[in-house]
C-alpha positions in Angstrom: 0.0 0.0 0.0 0.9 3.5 -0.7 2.3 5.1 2.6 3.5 8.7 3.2 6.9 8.9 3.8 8.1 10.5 6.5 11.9 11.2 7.9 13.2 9.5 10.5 13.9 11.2 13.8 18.1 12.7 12.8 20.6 14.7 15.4 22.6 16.3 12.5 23.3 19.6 11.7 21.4 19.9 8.9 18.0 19.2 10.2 18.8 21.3 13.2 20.0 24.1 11.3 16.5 22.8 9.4 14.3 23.4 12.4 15.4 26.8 13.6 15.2 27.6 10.2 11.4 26.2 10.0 10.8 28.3 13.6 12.0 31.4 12.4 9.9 31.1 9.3 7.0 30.8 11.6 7.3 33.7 13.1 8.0 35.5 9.6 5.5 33.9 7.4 2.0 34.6 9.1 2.7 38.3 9.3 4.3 38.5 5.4 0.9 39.9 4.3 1.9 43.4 6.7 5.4 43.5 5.4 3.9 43.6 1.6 1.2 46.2 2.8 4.4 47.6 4.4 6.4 47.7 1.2 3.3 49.0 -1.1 2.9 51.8 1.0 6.5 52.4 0.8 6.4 52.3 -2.9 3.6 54.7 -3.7 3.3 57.3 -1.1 7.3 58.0 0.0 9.2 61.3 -1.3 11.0 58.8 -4.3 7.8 56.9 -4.6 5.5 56.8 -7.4 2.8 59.3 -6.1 4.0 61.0 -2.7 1.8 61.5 -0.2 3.7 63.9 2.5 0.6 62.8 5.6 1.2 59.0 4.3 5.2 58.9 3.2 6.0 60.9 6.6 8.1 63.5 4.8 8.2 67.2 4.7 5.8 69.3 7.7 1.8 69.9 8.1 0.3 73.4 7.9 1.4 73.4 11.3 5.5 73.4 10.5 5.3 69.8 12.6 7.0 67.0 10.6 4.8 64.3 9.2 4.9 60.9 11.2 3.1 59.1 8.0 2.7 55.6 7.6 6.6 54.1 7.0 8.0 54.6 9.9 5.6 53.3 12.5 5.1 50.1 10.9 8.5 49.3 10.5 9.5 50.6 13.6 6.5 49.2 15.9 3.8 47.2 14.1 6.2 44.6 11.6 8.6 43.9 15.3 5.4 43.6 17.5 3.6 41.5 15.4 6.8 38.9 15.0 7.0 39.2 18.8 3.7 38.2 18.9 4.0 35.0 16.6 7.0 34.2 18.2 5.7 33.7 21.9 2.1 32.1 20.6 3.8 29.6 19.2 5.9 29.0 22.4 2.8 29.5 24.6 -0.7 30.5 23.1 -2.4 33.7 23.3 -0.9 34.4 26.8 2.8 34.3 25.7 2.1 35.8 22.6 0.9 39.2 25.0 4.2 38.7 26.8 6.2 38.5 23.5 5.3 41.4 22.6 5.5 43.5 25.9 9.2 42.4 25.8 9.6 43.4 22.3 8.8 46.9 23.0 11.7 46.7 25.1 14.1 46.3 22.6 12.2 48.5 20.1 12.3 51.6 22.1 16.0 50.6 23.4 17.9 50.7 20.1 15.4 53.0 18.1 15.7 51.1 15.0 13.9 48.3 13.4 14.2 45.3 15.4 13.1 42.1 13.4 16.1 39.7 15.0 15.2 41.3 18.4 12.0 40.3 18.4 12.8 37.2 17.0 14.0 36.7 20.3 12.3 38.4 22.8 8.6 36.9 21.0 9.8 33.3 21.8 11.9 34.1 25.0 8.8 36.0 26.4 6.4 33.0 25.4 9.0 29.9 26.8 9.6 31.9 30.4 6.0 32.7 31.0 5.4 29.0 30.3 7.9 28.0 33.0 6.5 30.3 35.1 3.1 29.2 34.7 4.0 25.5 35.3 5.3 26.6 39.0 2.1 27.3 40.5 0.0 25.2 37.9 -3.0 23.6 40.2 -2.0 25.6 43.2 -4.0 28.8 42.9 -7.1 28.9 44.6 -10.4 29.0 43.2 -11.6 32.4 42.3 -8.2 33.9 42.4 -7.1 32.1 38.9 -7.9 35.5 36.6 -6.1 37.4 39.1 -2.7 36.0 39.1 -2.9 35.1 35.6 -3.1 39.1 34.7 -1.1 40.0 37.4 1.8 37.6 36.5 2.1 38.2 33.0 1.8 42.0 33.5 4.8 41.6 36.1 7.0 39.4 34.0 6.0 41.4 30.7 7.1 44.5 32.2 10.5 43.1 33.6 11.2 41.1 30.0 10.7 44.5 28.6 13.4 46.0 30.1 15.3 43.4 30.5 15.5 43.9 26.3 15.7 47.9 26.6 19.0 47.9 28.9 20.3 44.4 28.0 19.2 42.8 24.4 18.8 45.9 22.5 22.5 46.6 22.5 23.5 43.6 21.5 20.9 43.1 19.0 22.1 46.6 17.5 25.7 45.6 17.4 25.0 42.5 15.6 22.8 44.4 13.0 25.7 46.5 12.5 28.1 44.1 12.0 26.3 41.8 9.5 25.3 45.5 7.8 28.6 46.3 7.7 29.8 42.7 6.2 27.0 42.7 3.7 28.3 46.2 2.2 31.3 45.1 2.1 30.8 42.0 -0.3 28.8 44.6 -2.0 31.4 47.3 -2.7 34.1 44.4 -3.4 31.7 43.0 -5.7 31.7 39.6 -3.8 27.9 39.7 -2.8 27.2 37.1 -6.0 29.5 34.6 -4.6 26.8 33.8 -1.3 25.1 32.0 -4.1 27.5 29.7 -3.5 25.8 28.5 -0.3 22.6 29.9 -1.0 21.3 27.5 -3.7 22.3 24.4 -2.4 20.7 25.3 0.9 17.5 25.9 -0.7 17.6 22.4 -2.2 18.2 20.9 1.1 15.6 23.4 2.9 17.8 25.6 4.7 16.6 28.4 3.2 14.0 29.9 5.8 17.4 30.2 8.6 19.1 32.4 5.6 15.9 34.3 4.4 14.2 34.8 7.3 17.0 34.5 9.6 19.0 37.2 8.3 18.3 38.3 4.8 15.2 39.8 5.5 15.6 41.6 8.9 18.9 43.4 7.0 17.1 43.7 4.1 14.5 45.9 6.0 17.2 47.8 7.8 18.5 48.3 4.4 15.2 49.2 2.7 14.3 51.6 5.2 17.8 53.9 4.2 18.0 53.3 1.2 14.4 53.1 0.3 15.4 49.3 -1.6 17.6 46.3 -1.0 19.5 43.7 -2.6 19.0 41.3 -0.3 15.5 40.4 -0.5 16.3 39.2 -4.1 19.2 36.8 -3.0 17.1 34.0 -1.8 13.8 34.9 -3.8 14.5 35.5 -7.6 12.7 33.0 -9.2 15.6 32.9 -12.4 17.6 29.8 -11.6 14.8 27.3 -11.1 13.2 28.7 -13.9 16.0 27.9 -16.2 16.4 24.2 -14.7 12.6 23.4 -15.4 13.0 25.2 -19.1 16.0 23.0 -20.2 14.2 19.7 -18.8 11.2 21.3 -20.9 13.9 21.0 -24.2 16.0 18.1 -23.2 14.6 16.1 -20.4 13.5 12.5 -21.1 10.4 10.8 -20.0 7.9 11.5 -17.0 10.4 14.6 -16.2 10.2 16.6 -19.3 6.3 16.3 -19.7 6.0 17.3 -15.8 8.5 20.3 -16.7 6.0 22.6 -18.3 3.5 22.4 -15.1 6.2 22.7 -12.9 7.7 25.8 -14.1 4.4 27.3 -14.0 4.2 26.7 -10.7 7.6 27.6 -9.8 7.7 31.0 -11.8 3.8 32.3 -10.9 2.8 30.4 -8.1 6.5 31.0 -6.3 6.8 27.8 -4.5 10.5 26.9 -5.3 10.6 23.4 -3.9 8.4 22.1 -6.9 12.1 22.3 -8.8 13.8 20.5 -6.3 13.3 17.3 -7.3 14.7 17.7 -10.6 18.1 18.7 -9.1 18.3 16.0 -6.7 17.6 13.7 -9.8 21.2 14.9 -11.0 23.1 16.7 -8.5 25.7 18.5 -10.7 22.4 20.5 -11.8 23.1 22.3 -8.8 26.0 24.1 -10.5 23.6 25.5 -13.4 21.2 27.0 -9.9 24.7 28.4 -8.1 25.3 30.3 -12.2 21.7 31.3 -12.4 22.1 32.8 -9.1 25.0 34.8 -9.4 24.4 36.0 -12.5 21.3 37.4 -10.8 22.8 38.7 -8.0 25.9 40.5 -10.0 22.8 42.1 -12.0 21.2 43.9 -9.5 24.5 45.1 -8.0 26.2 46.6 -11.2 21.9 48.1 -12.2 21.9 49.3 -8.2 18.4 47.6 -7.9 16.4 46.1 -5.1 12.9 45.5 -4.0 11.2 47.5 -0.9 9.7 44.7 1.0 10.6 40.9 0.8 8.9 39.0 -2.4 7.1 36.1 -0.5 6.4 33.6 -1.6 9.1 33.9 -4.5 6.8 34.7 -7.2 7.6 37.6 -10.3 4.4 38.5 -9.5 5.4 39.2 -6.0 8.8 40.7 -7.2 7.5 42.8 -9.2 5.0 44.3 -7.0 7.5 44.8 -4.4 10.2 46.4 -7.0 11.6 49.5 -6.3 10.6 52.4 -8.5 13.7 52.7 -9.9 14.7 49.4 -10.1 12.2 47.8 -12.9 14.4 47.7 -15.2 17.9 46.2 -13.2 14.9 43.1 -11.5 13.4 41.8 -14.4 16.9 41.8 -16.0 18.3 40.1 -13.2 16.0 37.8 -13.3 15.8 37.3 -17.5 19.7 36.9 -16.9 19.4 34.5 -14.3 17.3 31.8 -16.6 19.4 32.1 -19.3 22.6 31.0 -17.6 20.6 28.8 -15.7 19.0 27.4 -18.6 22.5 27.5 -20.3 24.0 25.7 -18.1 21.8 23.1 -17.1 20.9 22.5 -20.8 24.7 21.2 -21.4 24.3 19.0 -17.9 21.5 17.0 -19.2 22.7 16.4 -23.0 26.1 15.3 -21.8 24.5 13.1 -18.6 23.0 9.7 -19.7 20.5 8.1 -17.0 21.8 5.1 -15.2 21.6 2.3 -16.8 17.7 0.1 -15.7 17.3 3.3 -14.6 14.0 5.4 -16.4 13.6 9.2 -16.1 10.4 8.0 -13.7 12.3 6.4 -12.0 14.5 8.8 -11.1 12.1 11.7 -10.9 10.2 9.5 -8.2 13.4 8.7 -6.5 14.2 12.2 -6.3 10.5 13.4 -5.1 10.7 10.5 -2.1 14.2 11.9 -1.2 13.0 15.7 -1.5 10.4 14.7 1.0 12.6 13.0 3.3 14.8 16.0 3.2 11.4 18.1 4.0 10.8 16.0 7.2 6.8 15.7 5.6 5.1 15.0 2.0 5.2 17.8 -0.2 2.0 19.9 -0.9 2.6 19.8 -4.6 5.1 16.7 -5.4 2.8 15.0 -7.1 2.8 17.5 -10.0 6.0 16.2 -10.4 5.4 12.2 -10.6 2.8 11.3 -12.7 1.2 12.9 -16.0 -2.0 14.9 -15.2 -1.5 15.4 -11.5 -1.3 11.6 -11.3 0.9 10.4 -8.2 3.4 7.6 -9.2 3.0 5.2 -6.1 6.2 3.8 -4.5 4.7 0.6 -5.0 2.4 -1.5 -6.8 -1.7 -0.5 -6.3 -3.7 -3.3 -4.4 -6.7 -1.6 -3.8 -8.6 1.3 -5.1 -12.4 2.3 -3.3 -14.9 4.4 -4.7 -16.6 5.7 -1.7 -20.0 7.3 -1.1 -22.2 8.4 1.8 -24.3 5.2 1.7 -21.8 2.8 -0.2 -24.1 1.5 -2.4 -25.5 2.9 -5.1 -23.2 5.7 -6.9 -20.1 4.6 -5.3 -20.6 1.0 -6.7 -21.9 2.1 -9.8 -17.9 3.7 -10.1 -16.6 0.9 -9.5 -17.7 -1.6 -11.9 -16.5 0.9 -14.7 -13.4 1.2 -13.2 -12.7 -1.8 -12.5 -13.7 -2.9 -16.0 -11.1 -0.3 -17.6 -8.9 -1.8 -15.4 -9.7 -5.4 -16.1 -8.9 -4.3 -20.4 -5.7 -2.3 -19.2 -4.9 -6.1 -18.7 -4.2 -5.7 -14.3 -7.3 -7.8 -13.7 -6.5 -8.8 -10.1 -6.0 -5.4 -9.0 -9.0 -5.0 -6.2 -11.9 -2.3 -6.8 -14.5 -1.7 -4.8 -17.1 0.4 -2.8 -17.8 1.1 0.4 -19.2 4.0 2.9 -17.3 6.9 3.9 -18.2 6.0 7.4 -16.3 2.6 6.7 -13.2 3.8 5.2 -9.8 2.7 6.8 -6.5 3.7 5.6 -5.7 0.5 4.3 -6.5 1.6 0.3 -4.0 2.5 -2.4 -6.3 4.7 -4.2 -9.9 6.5 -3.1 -12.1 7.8 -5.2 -15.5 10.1 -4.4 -17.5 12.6 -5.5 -15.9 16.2 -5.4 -18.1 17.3 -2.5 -16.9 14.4 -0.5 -13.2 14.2 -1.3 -12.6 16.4 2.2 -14.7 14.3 4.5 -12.6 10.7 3.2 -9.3 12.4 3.4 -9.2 11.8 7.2 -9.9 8.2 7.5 -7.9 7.6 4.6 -4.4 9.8 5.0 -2.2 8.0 3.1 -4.0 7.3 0.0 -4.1 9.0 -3.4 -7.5 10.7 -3.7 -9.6 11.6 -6.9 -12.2 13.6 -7.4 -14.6 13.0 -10.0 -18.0 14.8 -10.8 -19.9 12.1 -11.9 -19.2 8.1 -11.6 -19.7 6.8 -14.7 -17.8 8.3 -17.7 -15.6 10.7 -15.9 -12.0 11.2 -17.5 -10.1 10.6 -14.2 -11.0 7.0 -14.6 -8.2 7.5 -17.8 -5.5 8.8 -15.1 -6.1 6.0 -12.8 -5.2 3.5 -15.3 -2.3 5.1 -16.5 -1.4 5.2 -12.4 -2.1 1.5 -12.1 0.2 1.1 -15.2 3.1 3.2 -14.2 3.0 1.8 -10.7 2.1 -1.8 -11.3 3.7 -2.5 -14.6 7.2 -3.8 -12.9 6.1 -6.2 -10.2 1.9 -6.5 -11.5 2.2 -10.3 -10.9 2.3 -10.6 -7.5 -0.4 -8.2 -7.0 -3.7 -10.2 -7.1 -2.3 -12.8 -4.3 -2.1 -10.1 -2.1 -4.7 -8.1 -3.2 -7.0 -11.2 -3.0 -5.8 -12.1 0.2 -6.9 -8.7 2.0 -10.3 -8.1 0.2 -12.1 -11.0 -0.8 -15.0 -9.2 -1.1 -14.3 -8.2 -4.2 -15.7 -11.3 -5.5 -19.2 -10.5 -4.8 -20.7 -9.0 -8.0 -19.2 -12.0 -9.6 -20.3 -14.3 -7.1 -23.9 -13.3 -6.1 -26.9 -15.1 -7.2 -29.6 -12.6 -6.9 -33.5 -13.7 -7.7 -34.6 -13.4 -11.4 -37.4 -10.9 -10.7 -35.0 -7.6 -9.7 -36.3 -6.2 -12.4 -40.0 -6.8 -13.9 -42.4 -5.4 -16.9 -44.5 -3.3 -13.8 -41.3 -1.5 -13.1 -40.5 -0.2 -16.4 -41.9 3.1 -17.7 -41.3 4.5 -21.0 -42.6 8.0 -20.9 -42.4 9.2 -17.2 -44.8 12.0 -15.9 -42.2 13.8 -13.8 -40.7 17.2 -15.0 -38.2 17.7 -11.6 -36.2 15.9 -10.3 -38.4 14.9 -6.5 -40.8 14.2 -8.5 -38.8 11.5 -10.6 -37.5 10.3 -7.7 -40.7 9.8 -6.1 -42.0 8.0 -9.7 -39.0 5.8 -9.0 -39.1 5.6 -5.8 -43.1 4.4 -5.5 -42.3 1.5 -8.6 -40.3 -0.1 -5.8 -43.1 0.6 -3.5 -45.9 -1.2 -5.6 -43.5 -4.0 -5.8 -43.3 -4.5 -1.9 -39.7 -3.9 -2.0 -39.2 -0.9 0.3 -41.6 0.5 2.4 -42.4 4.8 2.2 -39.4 5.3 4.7 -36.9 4.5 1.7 -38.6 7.0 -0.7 -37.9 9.5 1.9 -34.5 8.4 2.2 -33.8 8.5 -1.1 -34.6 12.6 -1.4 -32.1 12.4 1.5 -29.2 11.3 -0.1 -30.0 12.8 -3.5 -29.6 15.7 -0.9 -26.4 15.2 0.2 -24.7 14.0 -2.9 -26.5 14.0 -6.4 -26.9 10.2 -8.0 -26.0 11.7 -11.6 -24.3 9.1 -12.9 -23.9 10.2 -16.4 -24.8 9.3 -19.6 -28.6 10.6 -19.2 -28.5 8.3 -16.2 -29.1 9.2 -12.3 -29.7 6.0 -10.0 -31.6 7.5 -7.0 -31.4 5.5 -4.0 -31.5 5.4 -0.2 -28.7 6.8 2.1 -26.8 4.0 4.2 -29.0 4.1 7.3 -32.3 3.1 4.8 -31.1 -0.4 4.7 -33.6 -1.3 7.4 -36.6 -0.2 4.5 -35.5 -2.5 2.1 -37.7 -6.0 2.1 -35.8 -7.4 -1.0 -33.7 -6.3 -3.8 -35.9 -4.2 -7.0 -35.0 -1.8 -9.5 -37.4 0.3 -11.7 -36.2 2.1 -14.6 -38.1 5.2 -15.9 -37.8 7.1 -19.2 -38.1 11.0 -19.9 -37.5 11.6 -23.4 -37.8 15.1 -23.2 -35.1 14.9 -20.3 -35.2 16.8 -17.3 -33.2 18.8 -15.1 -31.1 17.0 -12.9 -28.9 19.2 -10.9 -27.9 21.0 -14.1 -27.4 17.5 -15.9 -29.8 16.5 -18.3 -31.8 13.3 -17.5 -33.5 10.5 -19.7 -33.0 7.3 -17.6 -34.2 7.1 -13.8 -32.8 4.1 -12.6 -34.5 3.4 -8.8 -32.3 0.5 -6.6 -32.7 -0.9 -3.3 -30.7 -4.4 -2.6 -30.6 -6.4 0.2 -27.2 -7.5 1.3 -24.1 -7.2 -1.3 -27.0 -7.8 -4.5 -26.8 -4.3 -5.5 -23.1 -4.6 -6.6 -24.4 -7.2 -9.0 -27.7 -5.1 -9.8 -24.9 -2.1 -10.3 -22.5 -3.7 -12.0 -25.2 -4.8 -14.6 -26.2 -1.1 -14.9 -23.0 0.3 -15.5 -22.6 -2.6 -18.5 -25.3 -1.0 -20.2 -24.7 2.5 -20.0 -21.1 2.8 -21.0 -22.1 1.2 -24.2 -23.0 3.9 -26.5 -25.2 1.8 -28.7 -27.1 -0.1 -26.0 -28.1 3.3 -24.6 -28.6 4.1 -28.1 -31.0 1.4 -28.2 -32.5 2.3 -24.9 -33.7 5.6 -26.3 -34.8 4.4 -29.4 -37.0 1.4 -27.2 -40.9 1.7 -28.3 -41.5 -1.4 -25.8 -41.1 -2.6 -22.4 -39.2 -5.5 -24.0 -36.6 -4.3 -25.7 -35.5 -2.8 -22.1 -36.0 -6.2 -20.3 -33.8 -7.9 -22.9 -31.1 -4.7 -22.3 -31.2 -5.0 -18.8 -31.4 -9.0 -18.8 -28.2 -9.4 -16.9 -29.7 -7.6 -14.0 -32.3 -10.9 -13.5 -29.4 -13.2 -14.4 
């Protein structure tokens, strides 16, 4: 079965380096959408900015002679520190070392009177770990009534002690650390050495140290930076979305296989949607690619140094959209250069790497590509939000093994959900994997023992729970949607190297997927009284009550399942299709049911079925497992075109018996 692969517990460096880089970003990345509101403020409404506001841009004096405060300088100074303060200590301890946080981030704020991003990145999660050691003292000890009281009092002591505690002590070293890794970072610039921290920046992103570099320290000096300078260099470091661009291009051109058809997608992702770590895989597939990332890079870098160009606020995620937003007014022309440049070599580079490299030898590009997603996500420490883009055609996941069992699952598990699983499991049958297992089942019966689950799209979010570690499909309707195609091509990439020990298994852990072969339901399911050819009803209730009252007359069901029926048809439509929708009762209905009918009901003027056109009502009830035969039969007939065809074209009762026949067989 298909299992989500997690890293192992590790003590190195890396994956400590890893997690204070992950904690920082925490603090950073819940509070980006202020620094951008920051940065567009700073971009329009400052004296160099594209319309300045003097009351807004806090330059120049009001009619009064006082100097405007505006906008810039109070968030930057006050709001962007507090609110990382904030983060930092919630995260250590709630709500209540969150307050704290910030009461001792004000501390350092007012102590060193500049921006102070890395002092609050301390003082946020120092504030928040003390006051939880403090709490844990008198935990259970306070009396009753008196709880509220020393709750306020003791974190409005501690907060106010924290507070100075960073105005006379943290602030100055804070400051002299700012200044020092200011002073280092103009240095590489005026030696024109700042292109060679790509170097160590690229492979870092690859290996997910990149939130300790950005976060850590790019963007707190960037800010410094920004705010006297009005732009910086360093929030493009890290973010410019060049080098993986140029990596995904030349897979696009000369890639092999499952990587160059993912390329295209992935690059889009990359490039618009800025999450970087889609191209990841594709330079863990052949490390020496990182060498095309490190020129991209530094061509990017050297770029904006000799064009003097910068963005205002970080770019976050790494998106040109977000770059561009955040450029600097005069700085259009030096960003989208350095990022143009930075593809090209990248592209350049990379482009020689793969026509020189040959894959290993019983080695496919999937192969690798997989290989390199699974190790990407070990790296990560968790499954990657948008990996599978990257191993399977379509959005199709590649399994790490072979697929055993696939469900279709529904609120009731009967009608719809087996109805989706006799097509599938025919297509799957033809695809020549016939002992792969398909079947159906409720949603409130799902384990996470399945390969593959598949439900409607307003029920993929309620199976996802029970069922973690599967691949999930949404489809709209369950019998001729074209995610059946993907599945089989998923069965055939994942199955097609060790298929013929799959049905043992398989077998072995669901033999109820036998039953629609096996069952030997009576020969009156379906009878001449239960088959209309022009229906009365112009809705949908009202065909499911025509439906619905054929089983009636037949003894079948009693009036509770009629109700039940408009119940589920509630929760999840029965469309099926094809003209068809199979109304039928939800799960709990199975006590109505006396003995397994069906009635079939024609509208040949169609009728609005939850936007679907209609000919074919199909009513079921089934006792036991005979509606996965009764299903199964139904699903025969109406994914062949000419027997529905032939349906329509019907002028007696008949001619639909002898089409349904296998239903009575």
């Amino acid at each position: 079965m298909a299992t989500e692969t997690v890293a192992k517990p590790r003590t190195s460096m890396r994956v400590g380096v890893q997690k204070f880089g992950t904690f920082l970003s925490g603090m950073i990345m819940p509070n980006i959408g202020a620094f951008i509101a920051w940065g567009l403020i700073t971009a329009l409404f400052i004296e160099k900015g594209w319309i300045p506001v003097p009351a807004l841009g806090g330059f120049g004096t009001n009619a009064e002679g006082v100097p405007n405060v505006g906008l810039v300088g109070p968030m930057i100074t006050y709001l962007l520190p507090l609110l990382i303060g904030y983060t930092g200590g919630k995260m250590v301890h709630d709500v209540r070392g969150g307050v704290v946080g910030a009461i001792g981030t004000m501390g350092v704020i007012v102590g060193a009177g500049i921006p102070m991003f890395i002092g609050a990145m301390i003082m946020g999660p120092l504030g928040g770990w003390t006051m939880k050691k403090l709490d844990a003292i008198w935990h259970g000890k306070i009396r009753p009534g008196f709880e509220m009281l020393v709750n306020n009092f003791s974190a409005g002591i501690w907060g106010a002690l924290l507070a100075m505690l960073g105005f006379y002590g943290i602030s100055p070293l804070v400051t002299a650390f700012s200044t020092a890794a200011g002073n280092v970072v103009q240095f590489l610039v005026n030696n024109g050495l700042l292109p060679l921290t790509s170097i160590f920046i690229e492979p870092a992103k690859v290996l997910f140290l990149n939130n300790a570099i950005n976060h850590g320290v790019l963007t707190p000096l960037g800010i410094q930076q920004s705010l006297e300078q009005g732009k910086s260099i360093l929030f493009l470091l890290e973010a410019n979305p060049g080098p993986g661009l140029g990596i995904l291009l030349a897979y696009m051109f000369f890639g092999k296989g499952l990587a160059k058809a993912s390329a295209p997608g992935a690059a889009i992702i990359h490039f618009f949607g800025g999450i970087h770590e889609i191209y990841f895989p594709y330079v863990l597939m052949k490390p020496i690619l990182i060498l095309a990332a490190i020129g991209g890079g530094m061509t990017g870098i050297a770029t904006l140094a000799l064009t003097n160009s910068g963005l205002v606020a970080p770019a976050a995620p790494g998106s040109i959209i977000a770059v561009v937003a955040q450029t600097a007014r005069d700085s259009y022309f030096g960003v989208i250069l350095s990022v143009l440049l930075a593809a090209t070599v990248s592209f350049l580079i990379a482009s020689v790497i793969l026509k020189a490299s040959k894959t290993p030898v019983g080695e496919t590009e999937e192969d690798s590509l997989s290989a390199a997603t699974s190790k990407m996500e070990a790296m990560k420490g968790k499954k990657s939000s948008v990996s599978s883009v990257l191993v399977g055609a379509g959005g199709t996941a590649v399994m790490a093994g072979p697929i055993r069992n696939i469900v279709f699952a529904c609120d009731a598990g009967m009608g719809s959900s087996a109805m989706g699983a006799s097509v599938l499991r025919n297509k799957i049958k033809a695809a020549g994997f016939p002992d792969v297992n398909v079947t159906n089942a409720s949603i409130a019966n799902l384990t996470d023992t399945y390969d593959v689950v598949v439900t409607h799209q307003d029920l993929t979010e309620r199976a996802k729970p029970a069922t973690s570690s599967a691949v999930h499909v949404s489809v709209d309707n369950f019998m001729n949607s074209p995610r059946y195609e993907e599945i089989v091509e998923l069965v055939q990439h994942s199955n097609s190297a060790g298929a013929g020990d799959v049905g043992t298994s398989a077998a072995a852990a669901a033999p109820v997927a036998a039953a629609p072969a096996e069952a030997a339901p009576p020969s009156d399911i379906l009878v001449a009284d239960s088959v209309i050819l022009n229906g009365t009803a112009t809705t949908r209730d009202a065909a499911i009550d025509e439906a619905g009252q054929l089983l009636l007359d037949r003894g079948a069901v009693d009036s509770g399942y009629i109700d039940a029926m408009h119940e589920r048809e509630e929760s999840v439509s029965t469309y099926m299709g094809s003209f068809l929708a199979i109304p039928h009762g939800t799960n709990a209905a199975k006590d109505h049911i006396m003995k397994s009918a069906v009635s079939v009901i024609r509208y040949p003027n169609g009728i609005d079925w939850n936007g679907k056109e209609v000919k074919f009502v199909v009513g079921v009830a089934g006792i036991n497992n005979e509606h996965l035969h009764i299903l199964s039969s139904i699903a025969k007939v109406f994914t062949n075109k000419a027997q529905v065809a032939q349906l329509e074209a019907a002028t007696t009762v008949d001619e639909v018996l002898e089409l349904f026949g296998k239903v009575n067989a």
